[in-house]
N, C-alpha and C positions, 0 to 999 in steps of 0.2 A: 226395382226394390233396392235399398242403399241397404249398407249394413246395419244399420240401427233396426231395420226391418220396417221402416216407412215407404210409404210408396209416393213415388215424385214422380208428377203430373209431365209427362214433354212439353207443353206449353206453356210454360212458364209455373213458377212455384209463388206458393205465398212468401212470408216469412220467418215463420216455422220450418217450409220446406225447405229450401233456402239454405240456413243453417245448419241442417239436417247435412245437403249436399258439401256445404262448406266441413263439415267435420267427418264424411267420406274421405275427400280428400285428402285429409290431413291423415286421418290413418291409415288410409292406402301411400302414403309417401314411404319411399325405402327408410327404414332407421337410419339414427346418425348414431355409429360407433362411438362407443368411449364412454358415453354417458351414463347416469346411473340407472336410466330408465331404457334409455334406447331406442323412444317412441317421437319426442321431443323434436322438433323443426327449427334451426337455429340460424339467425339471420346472418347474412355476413358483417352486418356492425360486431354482433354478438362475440362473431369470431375471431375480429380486428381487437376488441377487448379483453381476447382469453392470450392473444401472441406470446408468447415467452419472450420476458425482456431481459437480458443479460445484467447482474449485476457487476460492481467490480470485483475484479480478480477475479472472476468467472471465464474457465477456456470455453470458448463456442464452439459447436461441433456443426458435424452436415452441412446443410447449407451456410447457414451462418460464417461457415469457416473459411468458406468461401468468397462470402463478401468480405469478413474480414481481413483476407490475404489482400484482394482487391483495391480495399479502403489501403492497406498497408503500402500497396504499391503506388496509390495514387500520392499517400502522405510523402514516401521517399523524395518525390521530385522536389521538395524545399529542403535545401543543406542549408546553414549560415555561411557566410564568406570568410574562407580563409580557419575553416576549425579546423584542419589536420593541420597545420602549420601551429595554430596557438595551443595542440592539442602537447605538439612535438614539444613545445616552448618550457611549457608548463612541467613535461615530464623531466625536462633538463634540471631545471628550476627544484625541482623535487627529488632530484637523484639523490641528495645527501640523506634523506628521508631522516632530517632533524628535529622536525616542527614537534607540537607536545603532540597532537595525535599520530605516533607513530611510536611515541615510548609511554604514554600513559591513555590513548583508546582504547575500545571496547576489547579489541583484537589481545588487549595487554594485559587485561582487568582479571582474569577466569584465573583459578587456581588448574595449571595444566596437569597437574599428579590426579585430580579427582575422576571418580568415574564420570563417561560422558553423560549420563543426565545429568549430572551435578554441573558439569562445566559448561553444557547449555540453559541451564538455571542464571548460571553465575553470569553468562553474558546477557541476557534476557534484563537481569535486575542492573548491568552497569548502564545499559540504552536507557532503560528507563529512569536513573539517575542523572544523567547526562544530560538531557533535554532542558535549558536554558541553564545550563552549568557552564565552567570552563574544565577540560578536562582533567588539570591540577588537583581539581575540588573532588573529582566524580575518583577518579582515580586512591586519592587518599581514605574519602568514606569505603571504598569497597576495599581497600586494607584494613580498617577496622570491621567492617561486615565479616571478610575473611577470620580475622582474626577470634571474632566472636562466635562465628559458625556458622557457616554463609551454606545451608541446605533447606530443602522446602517445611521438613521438620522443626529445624531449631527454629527456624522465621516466624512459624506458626505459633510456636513456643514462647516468643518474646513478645513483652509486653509493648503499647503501641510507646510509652514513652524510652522506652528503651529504643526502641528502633529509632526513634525521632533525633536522640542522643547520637546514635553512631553513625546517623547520613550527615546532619546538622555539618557546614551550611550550603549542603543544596539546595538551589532553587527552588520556589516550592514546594521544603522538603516535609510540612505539614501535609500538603496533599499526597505528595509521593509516600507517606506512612500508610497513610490508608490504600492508595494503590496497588501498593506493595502487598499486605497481609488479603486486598480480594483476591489481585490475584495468584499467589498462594496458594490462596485455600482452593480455589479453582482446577489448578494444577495438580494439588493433592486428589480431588474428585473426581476430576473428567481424565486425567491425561496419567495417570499414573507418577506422579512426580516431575513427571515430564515436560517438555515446552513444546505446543503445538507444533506441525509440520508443513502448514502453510500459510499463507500473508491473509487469509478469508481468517481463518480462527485465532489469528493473533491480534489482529486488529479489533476484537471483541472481547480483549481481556481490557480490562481498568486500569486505565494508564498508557494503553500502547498503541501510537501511532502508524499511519504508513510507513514513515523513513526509520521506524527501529522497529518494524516488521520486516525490513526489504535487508536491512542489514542485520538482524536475527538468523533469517533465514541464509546468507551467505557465512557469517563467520558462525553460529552452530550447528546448519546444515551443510555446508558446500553447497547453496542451491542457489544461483544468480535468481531473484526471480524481478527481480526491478532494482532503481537506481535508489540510495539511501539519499537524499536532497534533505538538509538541515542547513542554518542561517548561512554560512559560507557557500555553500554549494548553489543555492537561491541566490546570492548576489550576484556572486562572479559569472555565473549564465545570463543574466538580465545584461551586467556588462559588456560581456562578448558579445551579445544580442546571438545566445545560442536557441534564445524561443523569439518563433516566430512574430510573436508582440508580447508585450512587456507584462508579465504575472504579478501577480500580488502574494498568493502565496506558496511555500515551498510545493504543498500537492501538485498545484498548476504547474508549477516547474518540472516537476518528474513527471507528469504525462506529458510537456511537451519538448521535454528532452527524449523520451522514450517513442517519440514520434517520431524522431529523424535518427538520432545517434545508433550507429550499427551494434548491436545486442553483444558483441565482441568486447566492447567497448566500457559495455554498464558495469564490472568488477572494478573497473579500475579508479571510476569518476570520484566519487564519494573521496577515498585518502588523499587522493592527485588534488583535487579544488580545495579538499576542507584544510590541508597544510598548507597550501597556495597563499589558503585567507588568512593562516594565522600569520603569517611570515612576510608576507608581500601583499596581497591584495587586501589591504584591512577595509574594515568596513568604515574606520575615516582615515581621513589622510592615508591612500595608499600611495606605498613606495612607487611608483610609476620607473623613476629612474632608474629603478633597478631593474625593470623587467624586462624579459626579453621578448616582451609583447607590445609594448610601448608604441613601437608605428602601426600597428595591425591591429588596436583595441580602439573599439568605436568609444568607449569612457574614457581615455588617458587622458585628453585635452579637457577634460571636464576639471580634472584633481591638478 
């Protein structure tokens, strides 16, 4: 007698009975934990389709963490030729630390007397400014922004043509108005005035990328958490041939710089290439003669 309370013949069953035995079965199966029912038999396709998939910027744990070490160690075996030598070059090249981003980038922009949520505000909106700007331009709007009242208050406060007025002529700087006042308002809502604390919720505010996420989070957290890649930093690695084949855009470049380059290394990349570019490596006509990479760059013979 099954548990439905039918009685199934040992010689064979119809097909009522049958079905009967088939759903025996199934309720005499051990549960499978977790589920809302607990009763439920779940196939292993089922299971391949529930896997947890990492997104970005997501740390793996447990296992995972482990293949991900793995994967890391496998990735290491590809250096580029000869990048500690153009790495040494470069930093020479940069000692006088003259270029514009070094007196008027993001690092420059922040009124340093305000409290620090204000001064992580005020670097937060110079990244975002900056993104197809020259840093001349980005630098001078956030002295008027400053001068106006460069807090998540007064910003909210101001009208969108007024704000358009005091970035104007930033790139894009019709888009960056509106940018600006979402996210804002966001920060006044969700964060206390505040600028999120990792590269996952800042890349979800309006306007803000990887590369002024990764450099948010080091100059108004101290937190390396990735390499800042913007147009200079994107070429001069395609030049070097510091990624293992040639990207198209800067994201690709910063996960495959962040493939091979020792984690020691990511603070320093971003100021080292992006004054590189303005000074020497231009994006036409680069100085070649001047540089003290000139036999060891796979581009010199090109320019």
């Amino acid at each position: 007698q099954g548990l439905l309370g039918l009685v199934v013949p040992r010689g064979g069953c119809g097909g009522r009975m049958c079905a009967a035995r088939r759903v025996s079965r199934r309720l005499s199966s051990p549960p499978v934990t977790g589920g809302a029912i607990g009763m439920a038999t779940i196939s292993p396709k089922t299971l391949r389709r529930g896997r947890k998939i990492h997104v970005g910027y997501e740390a793996p744990s447990g296992c995972d963490a482990e293949k991900a070490a793995k994967m890391e160690a496998k990735r290491q075996k590809w250096e580029p030729k000869n990048w500690q030598q153009q790495l040494d070059n470069i930093r020479e090249m940069r000692k006088a630390r003259d270029a514009p981003v070094d007196q008027m980038g993001a690092e420059k922009c922040f009124d340093s007397e305000a409290p620090p949520e204000v001064r992580r505000y005020q670097v937060l909106l110079s990244l975002m400014l900056s993104s197809q700007t020259k840093d001349q331009v980005t630098s001078a709007a956030m002295m008027r922004l400053r001068e106006h009242g460069l807090t998540v208050d007064k910003i909210l406060e101001t009208e969108d043509i007024t704000l358009g007025q005091l970035i104007y002529p930033v790139g894009f700087w019709k888009n960056k108005v509106r940018f600006i006042k979402q996210t804002t308002a966001i920060l006044k809502r969700d964060y206390g005035g505040d600028i999120p604390k990792t590269v996952a919720e800042l890349v979800k505010l309006p306007g803000v990328g990887p590369k002024m996420a990764h450099l948010a989070m080091a100059i108004a957290w101290q937190d390396v958490s990735g390499i800042g890649v913007d147009t200079h930093v994107h070429r001069i690695s395609n030049r070097l041939k510091w990624v293992k084949k040639e990207t198209k855009l800067p994201e690709e470049t910063r996960q495959a710089l962040e493939n091979w380059l020792p984690r020691e290394f990511w603070s320093e990349i971003n100021w080292l290439l992006v004054g590189f570019g303005q000074q020497i490596c231009l994006p036409v006509s680069p100085r070649c003669s001047e540089c003290l990479n000139r036999d060891i760059c796979p581009a010199s013979r090109k320019h």
